[in-house]
Every structure is written in structure tokens, then in C-alpha cells.
C-alpha positions in Angstrom: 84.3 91.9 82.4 86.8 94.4 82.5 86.1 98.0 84.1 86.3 101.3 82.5 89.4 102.1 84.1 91.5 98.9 83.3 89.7 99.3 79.4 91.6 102.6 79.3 94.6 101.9 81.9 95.8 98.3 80.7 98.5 98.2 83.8 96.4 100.0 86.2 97.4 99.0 89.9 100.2 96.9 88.5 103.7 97.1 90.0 106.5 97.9 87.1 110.0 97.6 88.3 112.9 99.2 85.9 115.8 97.5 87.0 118.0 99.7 85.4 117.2 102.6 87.1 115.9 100.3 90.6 112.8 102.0 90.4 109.3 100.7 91.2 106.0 102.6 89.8 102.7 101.7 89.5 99.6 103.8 88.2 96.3 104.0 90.1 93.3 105.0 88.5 90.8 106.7 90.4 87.0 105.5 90.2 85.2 107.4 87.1 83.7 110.5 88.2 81.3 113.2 87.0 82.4 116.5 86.8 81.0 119.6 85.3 78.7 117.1 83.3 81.6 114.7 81.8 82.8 111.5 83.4 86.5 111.5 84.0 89.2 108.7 84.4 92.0 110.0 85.9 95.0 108.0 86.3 97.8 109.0 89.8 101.3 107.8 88.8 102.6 106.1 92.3 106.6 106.0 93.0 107.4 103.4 95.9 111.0 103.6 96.7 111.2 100.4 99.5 110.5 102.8 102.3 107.0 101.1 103.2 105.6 104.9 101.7 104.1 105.6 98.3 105.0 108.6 97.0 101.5 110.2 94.6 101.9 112.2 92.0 99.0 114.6 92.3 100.3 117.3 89.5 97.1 118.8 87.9 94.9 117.2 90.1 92.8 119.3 92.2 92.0 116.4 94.5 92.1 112.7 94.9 89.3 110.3 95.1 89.9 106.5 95.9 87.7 103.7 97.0 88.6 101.2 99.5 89.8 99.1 96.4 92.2 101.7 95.5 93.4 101.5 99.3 93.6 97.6 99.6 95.5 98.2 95.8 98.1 100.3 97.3 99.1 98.5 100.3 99.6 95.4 98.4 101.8 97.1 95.8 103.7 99.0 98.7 104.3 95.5 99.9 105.2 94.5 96.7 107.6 96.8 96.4 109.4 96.7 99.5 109.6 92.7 99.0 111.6 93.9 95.5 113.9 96.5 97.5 114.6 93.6 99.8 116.0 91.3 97.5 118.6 94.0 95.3 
């Protein structure tokens, strides 16, 4: 069964590499959380650029939540990504 945040984020914590422009992203949705009485899905758009560092785009966010499976989802993808820079 899927969970809420891959129902709404289809590529969440999925590398995407534009070749053309030699450019690696990913986005990384943060657990569903309640505030001010609403649950909220909010999605982090990640940059990796080879250098072993993701680069988190935290533009209209107040603060960041993730959960060790957020963590584990990064490092693999930062890994992922270097692997890619490698090989161009």
C-alpha cells in the first residue's frame, strides 16, 4: 500500500537526472504533519551536484521535519548521484 506522501508525490525520493543540463534532483517529502489543525504534506526539492552534499531547498518552509527514512533516503540518493557524476 502506498503512503500518503508517494499518493501525492509519485517520484518522491527518486533520483532524476537531466542530462542536458548534468543536473541531478530528487524531491523528499516530509512525514505528514498536523499543524494549526490541518495535516500537511510538504514536499523539499533536493539538488545534488556530485559533491557527496545535498543541497535542500527550504524556501517557504519554516522548518524541516524528516524521519530516519527520509535520512537513509538521502544518503542513498547522494550516493546515487555521485555514482552518476562519476561516470560523465
Amino acid at each position: 500500500m502506498k503512503s500518503l506522501e508517494d499518493w501525492f508525490f509519485p517520484k518522491n525520493g527518486r533520483l532524476a537526472i537531466n542530462k542536458e543540463e548534468k543536473c541531478a534532483k530528487a524531491c523528499i517529502v516530509e512525514r505528514p504533519m498536523e499543524i494549526n489543525g490541518e495535516v500537511k504534506i510538504r514536499p523539499m526539492e533536493c539538488t545534488f551536484k556530485g559533491d557527496g552534499y545535498i543541497n535542500i531547498n527550504t524556501e517557504g518552509l519554516e522548518y524541516v521535519t524528516l524521519n530516519v527514512g527520509n535520512l537513509r533516503n538521502m544518503l542513498s540518493l547522494i550516493y546515487e548521484a555521485d555514482d552518476y557524476y562519476n561516470k560523465i
